[in-house]
N, C-alpha and C positions, 0 to 999 in steps of 0.2 A: 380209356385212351391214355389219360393221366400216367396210368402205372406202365403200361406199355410203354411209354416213351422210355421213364424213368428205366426202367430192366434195360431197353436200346443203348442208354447213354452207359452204363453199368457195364455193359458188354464192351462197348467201344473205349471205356477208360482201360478194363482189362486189358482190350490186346492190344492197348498202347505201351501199358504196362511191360506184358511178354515180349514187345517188340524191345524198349529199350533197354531190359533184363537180356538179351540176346545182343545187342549191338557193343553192351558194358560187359559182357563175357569174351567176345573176341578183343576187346580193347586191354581188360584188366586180365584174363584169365581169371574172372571172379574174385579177385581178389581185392578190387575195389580203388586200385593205385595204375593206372596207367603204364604198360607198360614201355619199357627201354630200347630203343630203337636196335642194341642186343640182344635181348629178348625177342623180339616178332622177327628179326631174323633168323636167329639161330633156330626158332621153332618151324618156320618157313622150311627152312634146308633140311631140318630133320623131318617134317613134311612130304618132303621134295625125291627123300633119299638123295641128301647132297653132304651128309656125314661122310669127314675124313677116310673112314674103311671103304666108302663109297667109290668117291673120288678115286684111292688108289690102288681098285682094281681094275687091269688088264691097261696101264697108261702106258706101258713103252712099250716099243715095236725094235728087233734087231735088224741089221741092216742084210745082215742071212735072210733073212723073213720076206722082207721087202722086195729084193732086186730078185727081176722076172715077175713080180707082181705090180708094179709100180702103176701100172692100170687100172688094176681092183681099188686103188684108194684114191684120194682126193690129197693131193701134196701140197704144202704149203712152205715154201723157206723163205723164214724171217728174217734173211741177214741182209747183209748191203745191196740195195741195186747194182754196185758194180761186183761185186762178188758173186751174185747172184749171174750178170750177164756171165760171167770170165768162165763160168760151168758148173750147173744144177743139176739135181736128177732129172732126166729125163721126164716130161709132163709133169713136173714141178710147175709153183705159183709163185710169185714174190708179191711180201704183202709186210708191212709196220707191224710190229706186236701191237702197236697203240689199237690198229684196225684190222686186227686178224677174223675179229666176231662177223662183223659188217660183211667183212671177203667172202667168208666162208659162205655166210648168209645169202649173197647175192651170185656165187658163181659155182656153189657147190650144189649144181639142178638134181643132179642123179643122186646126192643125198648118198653117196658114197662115204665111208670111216674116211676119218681125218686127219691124216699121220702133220706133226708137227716138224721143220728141221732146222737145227741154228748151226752153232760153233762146235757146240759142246756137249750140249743136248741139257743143260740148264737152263737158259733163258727159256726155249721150248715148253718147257714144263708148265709155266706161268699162262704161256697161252692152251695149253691141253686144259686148265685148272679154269679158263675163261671161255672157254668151251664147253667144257661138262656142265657149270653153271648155265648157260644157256642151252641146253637139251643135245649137245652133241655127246652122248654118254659113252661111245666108242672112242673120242678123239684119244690119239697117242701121241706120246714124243719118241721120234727118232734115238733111239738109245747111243750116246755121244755125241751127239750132233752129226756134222758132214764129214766132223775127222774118223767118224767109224766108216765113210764110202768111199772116199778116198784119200789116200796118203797124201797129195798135194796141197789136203785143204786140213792135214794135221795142228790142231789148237791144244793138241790133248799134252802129247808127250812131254813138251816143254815147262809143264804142271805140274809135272808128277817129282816130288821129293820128299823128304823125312828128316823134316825140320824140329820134330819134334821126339826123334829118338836122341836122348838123354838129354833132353831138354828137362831143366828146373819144374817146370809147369806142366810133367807129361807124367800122369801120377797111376798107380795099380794101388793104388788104396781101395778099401770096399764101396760099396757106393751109398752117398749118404739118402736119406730117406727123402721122397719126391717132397716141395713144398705143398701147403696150400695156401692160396688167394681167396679170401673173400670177395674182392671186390671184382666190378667185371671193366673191359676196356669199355672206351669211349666213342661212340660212332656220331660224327657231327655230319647230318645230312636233313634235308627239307623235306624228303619221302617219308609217308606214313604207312605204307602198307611194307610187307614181307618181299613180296617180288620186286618192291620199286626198290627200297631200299638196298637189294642187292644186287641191281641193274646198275644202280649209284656205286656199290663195293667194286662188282669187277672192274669198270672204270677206272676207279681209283687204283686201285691195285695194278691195270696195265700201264699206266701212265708212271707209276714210282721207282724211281731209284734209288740207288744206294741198298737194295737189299741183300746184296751180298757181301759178303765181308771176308777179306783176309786168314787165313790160319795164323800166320804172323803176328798179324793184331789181336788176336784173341788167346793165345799163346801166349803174351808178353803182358797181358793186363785181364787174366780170366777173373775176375772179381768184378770188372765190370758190366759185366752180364749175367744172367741168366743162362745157361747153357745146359742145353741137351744132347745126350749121346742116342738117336735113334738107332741103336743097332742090339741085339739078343744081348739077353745077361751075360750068358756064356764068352761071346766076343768081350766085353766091357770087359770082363777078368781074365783075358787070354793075352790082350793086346796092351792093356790098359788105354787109359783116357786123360782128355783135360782136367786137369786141374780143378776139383768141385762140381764136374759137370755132372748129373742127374742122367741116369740108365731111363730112359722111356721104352718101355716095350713098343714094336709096332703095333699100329693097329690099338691101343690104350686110348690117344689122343683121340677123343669125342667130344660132340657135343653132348651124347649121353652117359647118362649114369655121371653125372660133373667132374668127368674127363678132363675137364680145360681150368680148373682150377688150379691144378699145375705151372700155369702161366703166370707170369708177371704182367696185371694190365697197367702199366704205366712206365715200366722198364724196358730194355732191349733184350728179346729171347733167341738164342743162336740154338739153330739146329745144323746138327754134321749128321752125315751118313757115310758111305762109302767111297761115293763119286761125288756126292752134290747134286744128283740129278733127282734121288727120293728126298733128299731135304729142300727142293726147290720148289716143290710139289709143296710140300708141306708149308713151306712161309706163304708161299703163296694165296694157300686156303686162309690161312692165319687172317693176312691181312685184309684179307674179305672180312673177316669179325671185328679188325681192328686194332689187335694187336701189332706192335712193334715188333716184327721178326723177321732177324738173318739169314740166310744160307750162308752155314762156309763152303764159300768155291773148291769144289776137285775133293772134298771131304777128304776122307784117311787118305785117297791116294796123293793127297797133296802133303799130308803129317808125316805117315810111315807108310811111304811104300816101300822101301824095300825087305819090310818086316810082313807085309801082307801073303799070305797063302791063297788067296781068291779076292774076287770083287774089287778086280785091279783093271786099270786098263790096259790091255795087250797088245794093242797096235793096230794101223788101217787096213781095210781089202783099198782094192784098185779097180771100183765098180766105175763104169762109167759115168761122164760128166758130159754134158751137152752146152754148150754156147748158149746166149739169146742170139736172135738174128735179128 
């Protein structure tokens, strides 16, 4: 009886052993250090299939696409309640970016795709980026916002210039070689696990401002930043760019293969695109990791448009607009 016990207790120290050999692998990845609240997220998302390529496919919707379909989706516009009353699309929603997750949550029954619509169709983006995070993997944004439905509610045009053709700071030099960062950003939150902790990010990220920024201001002092040109190599040496901005291939920025070491975590990282509406996307995701990252508003079309050959804005349809009643 003696030894029999003794082998029982032998057994039970083991699989206390295996138990907390398995609870110190999800916590350290084995590695015996705890880890970074960067860490269990970023592995979460890549988990999750919530990586950057992820995210930015199939996110905007044209306003060709849409109208006459405007039933098939679940519409949501984020802009002013009086703006909203003065004429929306048609079975359109008005809802806060702050609480676009909750809306959609509690009024989107039939679980229809998600189209997003602002101004511009940047602020959108953030909420398309706060959606896909929370399992709505079809949501879109409205490509330009409401100034692509109708001309009356144009935000666009009045953006568009070439403040930076023979500007000091608008450079066709080659491009110099990507950095890299050892260190990683800082996420301060209470959450321990991977899903809270990024329940906590999107949060945080629809609640912030200031993430866009100027061409102007980054044009007249690009050493302050960090800055990246999202657009083909080929463009980067066609058009030229800012001033020491870094060529990013699309689709590079990951959380794998240490794609995001490129980043500055402590500094201000400015992303342009064409429009501002795929770098909006992209800070957006950013600041879910924690990163410090811009959108420049209106991208090229706001630098050189009148040097653009495509990926310009062209002007509004005259889709209809409905009242509230």
């Amino acid at each position: 009886m003696k030894r029999y016990l003794t082998l029982l207790l032998s057994v039970v120290v083991m699989l206390g052993l295996m138990s907390g050999c398995t609870k110190d692998d999800e916590d350290d990845n084995g590695t015996g250090t705890e880890l970074t609240s960067f860490e269990k997220l970023t592995t979460y998302m890549s988990e999750q299939s919530l990586d950057l390529p992820d995210v930015l496919t199939g996110w905007i919707i044209g306003a060709s696409t849409l109208v006459g379909s405007e039933d098939d989706y679940f519409i949501v516009d984020i802009r002013s309640e009086a703006l909203y009353d003065a004429g929306h699309i048609p079975g359109a929603h008005n809802a806060a970016l702050a609480d676009v997750v909750d809306y959609v949550d509690v009024h989107n029954t039939d679980m229809k795709p998600v189209v997003i619509a602002c101004y511009t169709g940047q602020s959108a983006c953030r909420a398309v980026v706060a959606l896909r995070m929370n399992g709505y993997s079809d949501a879109a944004s409205l490509g330009f916002g409401m100034s692509s439905w109708n001309s009356t509610l144009d935000s666009w045009s009045g953006n568009t210039g070439s403040i930076a053709v023979g500007h000091s700071n608008w450079s066709t030099d080659a491009a110099p070689a990507l950095p890299t960062f050892t260190d990683e950003p800082t996420i301060t939150t209470t959450a321990t696990e991977g899903a809270d902790i990024l329940a906590a990010q999107v949060e945080y990220m629809l609640a912030k401002s200031g993430w866009g920024i100027n061409a102007s201001d980054v044009l007249d002092a690009p050493s302050s930043f960090t800055i990246f040109n999202y657009w083909g190599a080929s463009d980067y040496d066609t058009y030229g760019h800012i001033a020491g901005a870094y060529q990013l291939a699309p689709n590079s920025l990951t959380i794998a293969a240490d794609g995001l070491q490129v980043l500055d975590p402590v500094g201000t990282n400015v992303i342009y695109c064409w429009t501002g509406q795929t770098s909006s996307m992209v800070t957006a995701w950013l600041d879910l990791l924690g990163y410090d990252a811009k959108s420049l508003r209106f991208g090229a079309n706001s630098m050189i448009y009148s040097e653009l050959a495509g990926h310009k804005w062209t002007g509004s349809a005259d889709y209809t607009l409905v009242p509230s009643e």
